[in-house]
C-alpha positions in Angstrom: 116.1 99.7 137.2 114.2 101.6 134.6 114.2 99.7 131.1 115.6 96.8 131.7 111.8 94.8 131.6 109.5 92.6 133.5 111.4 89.5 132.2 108.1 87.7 130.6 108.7 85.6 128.0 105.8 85.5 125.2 105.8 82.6 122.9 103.3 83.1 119.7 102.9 86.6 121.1 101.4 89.6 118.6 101.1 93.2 118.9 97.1 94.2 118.6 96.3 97.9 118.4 100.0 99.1 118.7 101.6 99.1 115.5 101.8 102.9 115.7 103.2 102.5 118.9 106.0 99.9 117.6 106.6 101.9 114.7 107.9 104.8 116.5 109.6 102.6 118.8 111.5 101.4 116.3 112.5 104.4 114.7 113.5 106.1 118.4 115.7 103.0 119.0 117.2 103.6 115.2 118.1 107.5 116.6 119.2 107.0 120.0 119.3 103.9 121.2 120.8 104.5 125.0 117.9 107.2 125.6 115.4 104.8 124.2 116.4 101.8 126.5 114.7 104.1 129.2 111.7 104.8 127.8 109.0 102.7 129.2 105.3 101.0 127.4 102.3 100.5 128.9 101.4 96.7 127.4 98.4 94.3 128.1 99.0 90.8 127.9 96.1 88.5 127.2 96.2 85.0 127.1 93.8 83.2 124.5 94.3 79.8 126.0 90.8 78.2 126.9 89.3 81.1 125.6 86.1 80.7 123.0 86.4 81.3 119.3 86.2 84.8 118.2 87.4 86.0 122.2 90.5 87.1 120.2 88.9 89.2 117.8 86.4 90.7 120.2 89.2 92.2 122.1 90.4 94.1 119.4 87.4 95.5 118.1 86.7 96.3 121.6 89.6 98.0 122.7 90.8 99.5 119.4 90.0 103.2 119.9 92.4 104.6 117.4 91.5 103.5 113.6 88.6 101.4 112.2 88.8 98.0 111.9 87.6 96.4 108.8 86.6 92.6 107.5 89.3 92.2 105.4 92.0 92.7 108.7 90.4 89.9 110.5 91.1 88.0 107.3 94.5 88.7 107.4 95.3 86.9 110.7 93.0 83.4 108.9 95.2 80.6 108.3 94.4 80.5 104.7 95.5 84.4 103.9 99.0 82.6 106.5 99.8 79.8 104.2 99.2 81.9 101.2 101.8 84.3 102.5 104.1 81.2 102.7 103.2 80.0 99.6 104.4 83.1 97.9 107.9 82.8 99.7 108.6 79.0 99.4 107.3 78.1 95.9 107.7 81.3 94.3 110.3 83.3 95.9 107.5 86.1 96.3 105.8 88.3 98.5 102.3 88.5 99.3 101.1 91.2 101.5 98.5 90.2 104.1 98.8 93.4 106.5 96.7 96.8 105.6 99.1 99.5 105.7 102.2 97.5 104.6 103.6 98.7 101.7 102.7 96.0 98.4 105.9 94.5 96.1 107.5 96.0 93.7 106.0 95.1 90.2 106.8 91.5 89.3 107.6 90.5 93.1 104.3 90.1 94.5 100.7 90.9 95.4 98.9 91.9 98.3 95.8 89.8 100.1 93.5 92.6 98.2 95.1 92.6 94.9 94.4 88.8 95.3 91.2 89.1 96.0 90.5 91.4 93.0 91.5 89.2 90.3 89.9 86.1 92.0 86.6 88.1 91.8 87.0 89.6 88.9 88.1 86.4 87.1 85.5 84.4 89.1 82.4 82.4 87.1 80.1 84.1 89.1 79.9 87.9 87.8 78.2 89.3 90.9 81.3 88.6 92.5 83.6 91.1 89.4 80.1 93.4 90.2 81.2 93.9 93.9 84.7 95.1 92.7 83.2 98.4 91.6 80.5 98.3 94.0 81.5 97.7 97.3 85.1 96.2 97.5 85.1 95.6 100.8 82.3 93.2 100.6 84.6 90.6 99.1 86.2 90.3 102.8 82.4 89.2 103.8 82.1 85.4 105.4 80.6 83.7 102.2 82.5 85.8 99.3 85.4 85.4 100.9 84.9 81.4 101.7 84.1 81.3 97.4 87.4 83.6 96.6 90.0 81.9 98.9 88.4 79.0 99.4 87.7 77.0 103.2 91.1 75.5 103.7 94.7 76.9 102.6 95.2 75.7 98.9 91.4 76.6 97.8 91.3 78.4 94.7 94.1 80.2 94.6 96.4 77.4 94.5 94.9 76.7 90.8 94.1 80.5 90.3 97.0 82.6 91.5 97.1 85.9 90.9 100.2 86.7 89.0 103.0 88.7 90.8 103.2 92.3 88.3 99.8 92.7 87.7 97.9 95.1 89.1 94.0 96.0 90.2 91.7 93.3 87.8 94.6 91.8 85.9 96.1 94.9 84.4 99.7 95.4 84.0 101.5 97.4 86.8 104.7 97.9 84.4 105.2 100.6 82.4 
């Protein structure tokens, strides 16, 4: 019968080059929800087990044919950027954006990865690193700036340095 599904089951699953896709999904099902049950997806299901590291992320650069895929998105998947995001939640009772596209806290509730990553640089001992901030910002999402910003292990600098939720691009107050 159309809709009802293949029965997998996906454990640690994630949704790579589709979010446009599950976005109007989810808005469908919010509308009509009995038509939607009968619309059908085209999905690919890759398993990464045994595969080498990077496989993961070579896929989706490879078969991304829809938006540009930047540094700092591969970042956002790195187990640092993950217990960060925890972090934020369990010790603070705040949010901290890791996704491009997601919309960043309210004032006082939060930061996102890049907001992070600004005031790190910008408050950083090495000024080359506030330099790339007007520069080139996305060259703070680089292998070796990022590994001095965030550190090589969840907890790195930003567990002593944390950006304060409220305050904007290079430390500046988003209130008011």
């Amino acid at each position: 019968m159309p809709g009802t599904g293949a029965g997998f089951v996906l454990e640690g699953a994630s949704v790579v080059n589709g979010a446009q896709t599950v976005s109007a999904m989810h808005r469908a099902m919010q509308r009509n929800p009995v038509s939607t049950a009968l619309g059908r997806v085209l999905v690919r299901i890759i398993s990464l087990e045994d595969c080498p590291h990077g496989f993961g992320d070579q896929v989706t650069v490879s078969t991304n044919t829809q938006n540009p895929i930047e540094e700092r998105d591969f970042k956002s998947r790195d187990p640092i950027q993950i217990g960060l995001r925890d972090d934020f939640a369990l010790s603070l009772d705040r949010t901290y954006v890791i996704k491009r596209g997601e919309p960043d806290p309210d004032p006082g509730s939060g930061c996102s990865m890049t907001e992070a990553a600004v005031v790190l640089a910008a408050t950083h001992r090495s000024a080359e690193l506030g330099a790339l901030i007007k520069r080139d910002e996305a060259q703070l999402w680089e292998k070796e700036n990022y590994r001095e910003l965030f550190g090589k292990s969840p907890g790195g600098p930003l567990g002593a340095h944390r950006a304060r939720p409220g305050t904007g691009r290079h430390g500046t107050s988003r209130r008011g």
